[in-house]
C-alpha positions as CSV (number, residue, x, y, z in Angstrom):
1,X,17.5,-28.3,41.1
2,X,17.9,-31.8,39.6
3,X,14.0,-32.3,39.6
4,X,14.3,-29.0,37.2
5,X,16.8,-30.0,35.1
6,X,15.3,-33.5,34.7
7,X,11.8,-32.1,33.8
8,X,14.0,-29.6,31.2
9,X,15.2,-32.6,29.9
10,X,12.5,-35.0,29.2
11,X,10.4,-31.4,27.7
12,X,13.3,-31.0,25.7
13,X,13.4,-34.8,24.3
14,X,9.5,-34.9,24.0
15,X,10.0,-31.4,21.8
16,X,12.1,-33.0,19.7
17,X,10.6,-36.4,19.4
18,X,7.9,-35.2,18.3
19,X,7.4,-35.1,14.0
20,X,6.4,-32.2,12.6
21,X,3.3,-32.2,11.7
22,X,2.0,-29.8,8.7
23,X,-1.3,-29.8,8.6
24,X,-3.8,-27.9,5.8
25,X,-4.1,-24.5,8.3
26,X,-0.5,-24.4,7.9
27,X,-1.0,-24.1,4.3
28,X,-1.0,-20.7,2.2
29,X,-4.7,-20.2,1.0
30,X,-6.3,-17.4,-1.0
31,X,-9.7,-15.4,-1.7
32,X,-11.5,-12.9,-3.7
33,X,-13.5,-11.1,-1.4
34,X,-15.1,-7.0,-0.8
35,X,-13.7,-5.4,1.5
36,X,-16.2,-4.4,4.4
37,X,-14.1,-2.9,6.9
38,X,-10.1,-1.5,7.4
39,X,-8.7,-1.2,10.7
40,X,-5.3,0.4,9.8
41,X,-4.2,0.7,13.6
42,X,-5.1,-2.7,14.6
43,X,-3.9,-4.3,11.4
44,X,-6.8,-5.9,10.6
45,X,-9.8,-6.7,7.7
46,X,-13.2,-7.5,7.3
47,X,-14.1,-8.8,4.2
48,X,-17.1,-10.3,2.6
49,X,-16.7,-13.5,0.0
50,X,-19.0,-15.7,-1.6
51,X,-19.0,-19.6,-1.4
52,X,-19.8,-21.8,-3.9
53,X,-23.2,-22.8,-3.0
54,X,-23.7,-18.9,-3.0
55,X,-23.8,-18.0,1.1
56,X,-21.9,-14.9,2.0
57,X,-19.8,-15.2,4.6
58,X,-17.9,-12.6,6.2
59,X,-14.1,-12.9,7.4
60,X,-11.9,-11.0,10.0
61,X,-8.0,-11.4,9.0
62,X,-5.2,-10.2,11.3
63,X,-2.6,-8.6,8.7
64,X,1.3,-9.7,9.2
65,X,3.6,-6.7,8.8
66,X,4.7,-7.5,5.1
67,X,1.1,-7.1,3.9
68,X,0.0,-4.1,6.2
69,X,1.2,-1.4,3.7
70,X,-2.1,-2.5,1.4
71,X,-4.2,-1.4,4.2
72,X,-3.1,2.4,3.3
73,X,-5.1,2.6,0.2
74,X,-8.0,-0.2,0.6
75,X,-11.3,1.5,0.8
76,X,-14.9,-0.9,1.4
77,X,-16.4,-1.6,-1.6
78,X,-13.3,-2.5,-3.7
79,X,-12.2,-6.2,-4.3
80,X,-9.0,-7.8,-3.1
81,X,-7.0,-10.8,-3.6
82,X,-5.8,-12.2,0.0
83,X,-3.2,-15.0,0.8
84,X,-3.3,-15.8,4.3
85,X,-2.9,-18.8,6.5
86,X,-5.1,-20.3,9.4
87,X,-3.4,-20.5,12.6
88,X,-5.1,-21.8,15.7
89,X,-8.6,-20.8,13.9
90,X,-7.2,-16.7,13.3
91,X,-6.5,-16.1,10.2
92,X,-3.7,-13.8,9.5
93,X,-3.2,-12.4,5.8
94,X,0.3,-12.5,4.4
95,X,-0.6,-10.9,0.9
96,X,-3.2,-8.2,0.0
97,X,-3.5,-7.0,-3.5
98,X,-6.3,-5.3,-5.1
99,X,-8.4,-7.7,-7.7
100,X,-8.6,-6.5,-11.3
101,X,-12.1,-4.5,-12.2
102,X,-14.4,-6.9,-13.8
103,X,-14.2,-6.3,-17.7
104,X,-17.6,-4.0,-18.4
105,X,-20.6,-6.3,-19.9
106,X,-21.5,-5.0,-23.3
């Protein structure tokens, strides 16, 4: 019992010894990308987004609770504005709102 609570305790110190340490995947990002694919019962979105140097690269996002209303009316094809975050390499999106329609060329 006192190897227990000894091993609680130094876990417990090292915790809080420890600085916190916020590092850029902790950090609210966002895209512009077409949606590709909806999976409304597992909460999650592929979309498609183009870099800079003009690769496209697709993206699977895990949607948090707050933003999983969205999912009800996105459809593949249509644009969207996501905020997410990067968490041990999944990224989960926090906000999902359709992008404005490009204005027509004339």
């Amino acid at each position: 019992m006192k190897n227990v609570v000894a091993i609680l305790v130094i876990g417990l110190a090292v915790t809080l010894g420890t600085p916190n340490m916020a590092t850029a995947q902790d950090q609210a990002r966002q895209m512009t990308a077409q949606v590709m694919r909806v999976n409304r019962d597992a909460q999650a979105l592929i979309v498609r987004a183009i870099t800079p140097d003009g690769r496209e690269v697709d993206s699977v996002f895990s949607v948090q609770e707050a933003a999983a209303s969205a999912l009800a009316d996105l459809r593949p094809g249509e644009m969207v504005r996501i905020t997410y975050v990067s968490v041990d390499g999944i990224l989960r999106a926090l906000r999902i709102v359709k992008a404005p329609e490009a204005a027509p060329k004339q």
